[in-house]
C-alpha positions, 0 to 999 in steps of 0.5 A: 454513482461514478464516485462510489464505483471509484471507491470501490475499485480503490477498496478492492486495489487496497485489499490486493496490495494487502495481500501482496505485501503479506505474501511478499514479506512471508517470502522475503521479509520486511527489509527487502527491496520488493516489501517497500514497493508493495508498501509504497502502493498500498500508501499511494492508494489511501492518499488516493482514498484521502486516508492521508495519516495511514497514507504516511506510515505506509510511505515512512515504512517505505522510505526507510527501506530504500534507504 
C-alpha cells in the first residue's frame, strides 16, 4: 500500500514539473537557465520512477544548457 501511494506522489510530482517546464519555457524559452532546472526535475523524478532511459534525455537536455 505505502509502494503505490509513493507512486502516486511521484505521478503527480512528474505531471507538475510538467507543467512548470511548459509554462517556463512559453515565458522564457528552451535555452534559459530556469527551463534546465525544471528539466533537471522532471529527469530526477523518472530516475526515482525507475524510468532511467527518459531520466537521461531529460538530464542531457539539461546538461547542454548549463553548459
Amino acid at each position: 500500500m505505502r509502494q503505490l501511494q509513493l507512486e502516486l506522489k511521484y505521478e503527480e510530482a512528474l505531471e507538475m514539473f510538467q507543467k512548470d517546464l511548459e509554462i517556463t519555457v512559453k515565458l522564457v524559452g528552451h535555452d534559459h537557465l530556469d527551463a534546465a532546472v525544471s528539466k533537471f526535475n522532471i529527469g530526477l523524478t523518472l530516475r526515482t520512477m525507475d524510468k532511467k532511459h527518459d531520466a537521461k534525455k531529460m538530464f542531457s537536455e539539461a546538461v547542454t544548457t548549463f553548459r
